[in-house]
MARRO-243876 format. One record per residue: residue number from 1; residue in one letter; x, y, z of N, C-alpha, C, O in turn. Coordinates in steps of 0.2 Angstrom, whole numbers, plus 2048, in hexadecimal, padded with zeros to 3 digits. Layout:
<sites>
NUM A X Y Z X Y Z X Y Z X Y Z $
...
</sites>
This chain:
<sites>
1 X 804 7FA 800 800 800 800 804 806 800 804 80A 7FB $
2 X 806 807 803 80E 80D 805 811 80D 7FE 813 813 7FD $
3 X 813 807 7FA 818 80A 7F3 812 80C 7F0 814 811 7EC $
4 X 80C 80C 7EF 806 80D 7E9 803 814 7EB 7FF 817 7E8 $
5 X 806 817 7F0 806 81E 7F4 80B 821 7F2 80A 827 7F0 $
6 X 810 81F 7F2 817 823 7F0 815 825 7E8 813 82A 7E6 $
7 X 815 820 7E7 815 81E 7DD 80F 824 7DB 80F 826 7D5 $
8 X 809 826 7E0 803 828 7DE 807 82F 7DF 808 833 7DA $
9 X 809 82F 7E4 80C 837 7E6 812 83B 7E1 812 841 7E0 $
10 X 818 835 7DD 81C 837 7DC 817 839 7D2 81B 83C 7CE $
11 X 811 837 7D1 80E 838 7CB 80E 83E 7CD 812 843 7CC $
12 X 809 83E 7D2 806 847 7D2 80C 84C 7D1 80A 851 7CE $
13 X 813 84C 7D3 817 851 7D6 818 852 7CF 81A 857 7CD $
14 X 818 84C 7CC 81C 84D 7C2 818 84E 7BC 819 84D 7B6 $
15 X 810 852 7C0 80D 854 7BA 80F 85A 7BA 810 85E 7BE $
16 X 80E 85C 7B1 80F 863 7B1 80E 868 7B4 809 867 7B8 $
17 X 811 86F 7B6 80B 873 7B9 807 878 7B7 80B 87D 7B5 $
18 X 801 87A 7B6 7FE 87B 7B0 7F9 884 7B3 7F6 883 7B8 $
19 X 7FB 889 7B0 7FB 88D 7B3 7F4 890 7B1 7F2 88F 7AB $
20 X 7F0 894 7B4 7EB 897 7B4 7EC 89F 7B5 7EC 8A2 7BA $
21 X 7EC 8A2 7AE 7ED 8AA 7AF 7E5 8AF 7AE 7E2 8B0 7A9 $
22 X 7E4 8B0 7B4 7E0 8B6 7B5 7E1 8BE 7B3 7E4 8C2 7B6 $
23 X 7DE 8BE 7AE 7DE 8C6 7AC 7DA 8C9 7AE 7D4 8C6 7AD $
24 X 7DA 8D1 7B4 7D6 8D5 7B5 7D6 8DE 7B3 7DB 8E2 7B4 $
25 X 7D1 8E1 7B1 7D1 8E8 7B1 7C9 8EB 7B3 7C4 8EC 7AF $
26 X 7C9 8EC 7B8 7C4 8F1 7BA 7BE 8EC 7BC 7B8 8ED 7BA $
27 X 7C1 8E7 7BF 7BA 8E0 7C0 7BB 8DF 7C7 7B8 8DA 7C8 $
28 X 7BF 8E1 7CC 7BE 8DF 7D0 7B9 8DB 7D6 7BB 8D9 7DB $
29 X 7B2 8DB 7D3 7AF 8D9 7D7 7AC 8D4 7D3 7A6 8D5 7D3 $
30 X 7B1 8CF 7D0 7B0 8C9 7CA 7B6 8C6 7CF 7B5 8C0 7D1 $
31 X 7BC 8C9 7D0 7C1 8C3 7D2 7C2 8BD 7D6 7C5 8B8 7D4 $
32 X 7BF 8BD 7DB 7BC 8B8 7E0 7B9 8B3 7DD 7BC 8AD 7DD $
33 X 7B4 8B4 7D9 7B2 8AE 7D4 7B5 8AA 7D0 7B4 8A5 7CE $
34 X 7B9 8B1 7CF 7BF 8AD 7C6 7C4 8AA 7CC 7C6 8A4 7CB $
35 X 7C6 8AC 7D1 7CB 8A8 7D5 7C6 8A1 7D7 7C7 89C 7D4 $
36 X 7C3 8A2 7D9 7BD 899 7DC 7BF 896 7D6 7C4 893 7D6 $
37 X 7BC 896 7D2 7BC 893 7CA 7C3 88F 7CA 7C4 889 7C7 $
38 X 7C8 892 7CD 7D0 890 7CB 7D1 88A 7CE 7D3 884 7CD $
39 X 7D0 88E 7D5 7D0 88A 7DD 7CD 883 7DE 7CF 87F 7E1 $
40 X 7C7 883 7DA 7C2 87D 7DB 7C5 877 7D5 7C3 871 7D4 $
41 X 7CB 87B 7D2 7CD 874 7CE 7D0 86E 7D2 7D1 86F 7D8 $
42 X 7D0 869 7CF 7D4 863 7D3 7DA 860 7CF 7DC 85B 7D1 $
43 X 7DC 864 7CA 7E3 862 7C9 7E7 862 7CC 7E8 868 7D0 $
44 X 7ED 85D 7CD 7F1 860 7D4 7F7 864 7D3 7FC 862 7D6 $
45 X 7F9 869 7CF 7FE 86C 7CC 7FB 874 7C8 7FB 876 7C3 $
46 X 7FA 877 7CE 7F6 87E 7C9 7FA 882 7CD 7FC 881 7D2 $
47 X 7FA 888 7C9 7FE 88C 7CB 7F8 894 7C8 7F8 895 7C2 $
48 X 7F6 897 7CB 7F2 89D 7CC 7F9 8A4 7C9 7FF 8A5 7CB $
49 X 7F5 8A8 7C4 7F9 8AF 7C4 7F2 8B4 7C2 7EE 8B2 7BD $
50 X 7F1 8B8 7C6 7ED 8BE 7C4 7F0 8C2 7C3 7F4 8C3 7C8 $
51 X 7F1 8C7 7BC 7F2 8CC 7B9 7ED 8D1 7B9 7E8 8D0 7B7 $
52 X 7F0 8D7 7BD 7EA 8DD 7BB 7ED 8E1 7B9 7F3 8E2 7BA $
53 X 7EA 8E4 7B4 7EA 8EA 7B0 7E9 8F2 7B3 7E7 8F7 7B0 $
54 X 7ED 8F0 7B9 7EE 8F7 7BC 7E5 8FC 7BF 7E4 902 7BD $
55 X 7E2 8F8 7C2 7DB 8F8 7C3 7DD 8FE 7CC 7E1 8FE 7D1 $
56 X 7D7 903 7CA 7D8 905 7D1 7D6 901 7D7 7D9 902 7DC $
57 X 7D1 8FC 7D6 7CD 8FA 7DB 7D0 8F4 7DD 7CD 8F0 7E0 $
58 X 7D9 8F0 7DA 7DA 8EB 7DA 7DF 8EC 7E0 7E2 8F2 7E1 $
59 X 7E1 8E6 7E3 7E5 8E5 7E8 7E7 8E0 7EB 7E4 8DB 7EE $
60 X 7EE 8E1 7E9 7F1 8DA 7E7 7F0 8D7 7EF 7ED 8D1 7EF $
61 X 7F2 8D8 7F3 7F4 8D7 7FB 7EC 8D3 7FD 7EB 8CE 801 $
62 X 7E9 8D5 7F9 7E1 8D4 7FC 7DF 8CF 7F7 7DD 8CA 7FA $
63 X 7DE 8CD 7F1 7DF 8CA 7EB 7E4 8C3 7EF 7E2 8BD 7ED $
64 X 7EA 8C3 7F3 7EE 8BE 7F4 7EC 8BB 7FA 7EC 8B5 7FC $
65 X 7EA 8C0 7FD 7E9 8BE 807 7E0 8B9 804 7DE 8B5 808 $
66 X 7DC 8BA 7FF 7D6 8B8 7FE 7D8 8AE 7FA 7D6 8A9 7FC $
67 X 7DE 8AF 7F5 7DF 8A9 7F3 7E2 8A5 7F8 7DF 8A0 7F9 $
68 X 7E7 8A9 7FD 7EA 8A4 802 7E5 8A0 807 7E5 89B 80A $
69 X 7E1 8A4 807 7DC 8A0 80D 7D6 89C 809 7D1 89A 80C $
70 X 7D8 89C 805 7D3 894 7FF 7D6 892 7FC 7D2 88F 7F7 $
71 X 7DA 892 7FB 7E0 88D 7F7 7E0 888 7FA 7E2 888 800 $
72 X 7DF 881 7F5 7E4 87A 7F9 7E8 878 7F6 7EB 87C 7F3 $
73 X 7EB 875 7F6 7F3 871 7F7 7F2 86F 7F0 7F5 86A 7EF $
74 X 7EF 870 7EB 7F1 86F 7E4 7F3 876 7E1 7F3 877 7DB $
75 X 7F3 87B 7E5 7F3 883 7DE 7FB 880 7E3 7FB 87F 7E8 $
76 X 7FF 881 7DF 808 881 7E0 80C 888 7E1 812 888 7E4 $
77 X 809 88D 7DE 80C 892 7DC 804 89A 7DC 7FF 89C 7D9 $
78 X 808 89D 7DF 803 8A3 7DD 806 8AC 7DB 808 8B1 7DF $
79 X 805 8AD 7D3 805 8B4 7D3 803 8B8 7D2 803 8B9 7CC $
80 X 800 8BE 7D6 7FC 8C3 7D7 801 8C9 7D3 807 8CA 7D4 $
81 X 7FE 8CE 7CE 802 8D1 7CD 7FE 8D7 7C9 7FA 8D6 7C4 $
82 X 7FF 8DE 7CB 7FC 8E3 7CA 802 8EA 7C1 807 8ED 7C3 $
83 X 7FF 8E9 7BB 802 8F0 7B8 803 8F4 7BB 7FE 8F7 7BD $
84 X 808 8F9 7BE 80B 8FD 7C0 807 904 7BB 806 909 7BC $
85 X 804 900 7B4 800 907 7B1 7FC 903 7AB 7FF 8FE 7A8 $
86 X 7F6 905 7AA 7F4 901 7A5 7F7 900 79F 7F9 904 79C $
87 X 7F8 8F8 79D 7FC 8F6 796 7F6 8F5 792 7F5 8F9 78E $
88 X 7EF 8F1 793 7EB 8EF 78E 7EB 8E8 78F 7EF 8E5 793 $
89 X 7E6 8E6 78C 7E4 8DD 78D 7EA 8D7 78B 7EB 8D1 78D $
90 X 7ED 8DD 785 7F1 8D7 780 7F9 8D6 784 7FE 8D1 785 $
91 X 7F9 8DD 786 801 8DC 78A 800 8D9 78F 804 8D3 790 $
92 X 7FC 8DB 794 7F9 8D9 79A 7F9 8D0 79A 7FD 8CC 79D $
93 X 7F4 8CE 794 7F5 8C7 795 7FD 8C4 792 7FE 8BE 794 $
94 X 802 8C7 78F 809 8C6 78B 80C 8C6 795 80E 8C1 798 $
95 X 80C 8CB 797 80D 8CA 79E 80B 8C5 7A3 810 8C4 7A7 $
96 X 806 8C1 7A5 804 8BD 7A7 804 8B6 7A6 804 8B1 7A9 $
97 X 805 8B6 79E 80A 8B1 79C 814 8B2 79D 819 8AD 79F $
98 X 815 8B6 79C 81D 8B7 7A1 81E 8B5 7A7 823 8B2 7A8 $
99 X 818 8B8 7AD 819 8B6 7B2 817 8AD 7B3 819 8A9 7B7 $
100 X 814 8AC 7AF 813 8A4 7B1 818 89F 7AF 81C 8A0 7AA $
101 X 819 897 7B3 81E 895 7B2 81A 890 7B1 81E 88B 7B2 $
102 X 815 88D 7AF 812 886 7AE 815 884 7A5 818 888 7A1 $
103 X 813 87D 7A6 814 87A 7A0 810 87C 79B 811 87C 795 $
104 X 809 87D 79F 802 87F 798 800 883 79E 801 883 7A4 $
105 X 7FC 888 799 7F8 88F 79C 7F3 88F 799 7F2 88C 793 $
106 X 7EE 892 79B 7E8 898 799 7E8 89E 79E 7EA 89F 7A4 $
107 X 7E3 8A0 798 7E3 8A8 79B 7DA 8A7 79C 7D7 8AC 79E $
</sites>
């Protein structure tokens, strides 16, 4: 029982890890939702990145303090990240794909 536990566990740690990019501009009170959506997967290898597009009402600290406290042990990786000035949808998501390191992404 104990090798068939190992063998189960050393699969999960070597699937890819597949990254989930959240683009935001002026939806702030969509985020929550779009983060659940993420959180409620059961692949064990996901890796969360929210990009905003420099939103007044957005807030990174607050945005991360909300994933951390419902997150389970399959998001691996989490990055929250706010434009310093609006770039626009296309940069913005060209940026959210830089910051991520998964093997396969969606935006």
């Amino acid at each position: 029982m104990s090798k068939s536990f190992c063998e189960n566990e050393k699969q999960i740690t070597t699937l890819p890890l597949f990254s989930v990019i959240i683009l935001t501009y002026l939806q702030r009170h969509f985020i929550e939702e779009c983060i659940d959506s993420v959180l409620m997967q059961d692949y064990p290898n996901i890796e969360l990145v929210v990009c905003d597009d420099c939103s007044a009402d957005f807030d990174t600290q607050e945005v991360m303090l909300y994933v951390n406290k419902n997150k389970r042990s399959n998001i691996k990786n989490v990055i929250i990240y706010k434009q310093p000035h609006n770039v626009g949808t296309t940069k913005n998501a060209q940026i959210g794909v830089d910051l991520s390191h998964g093997t396969y992404f969606k935006l």
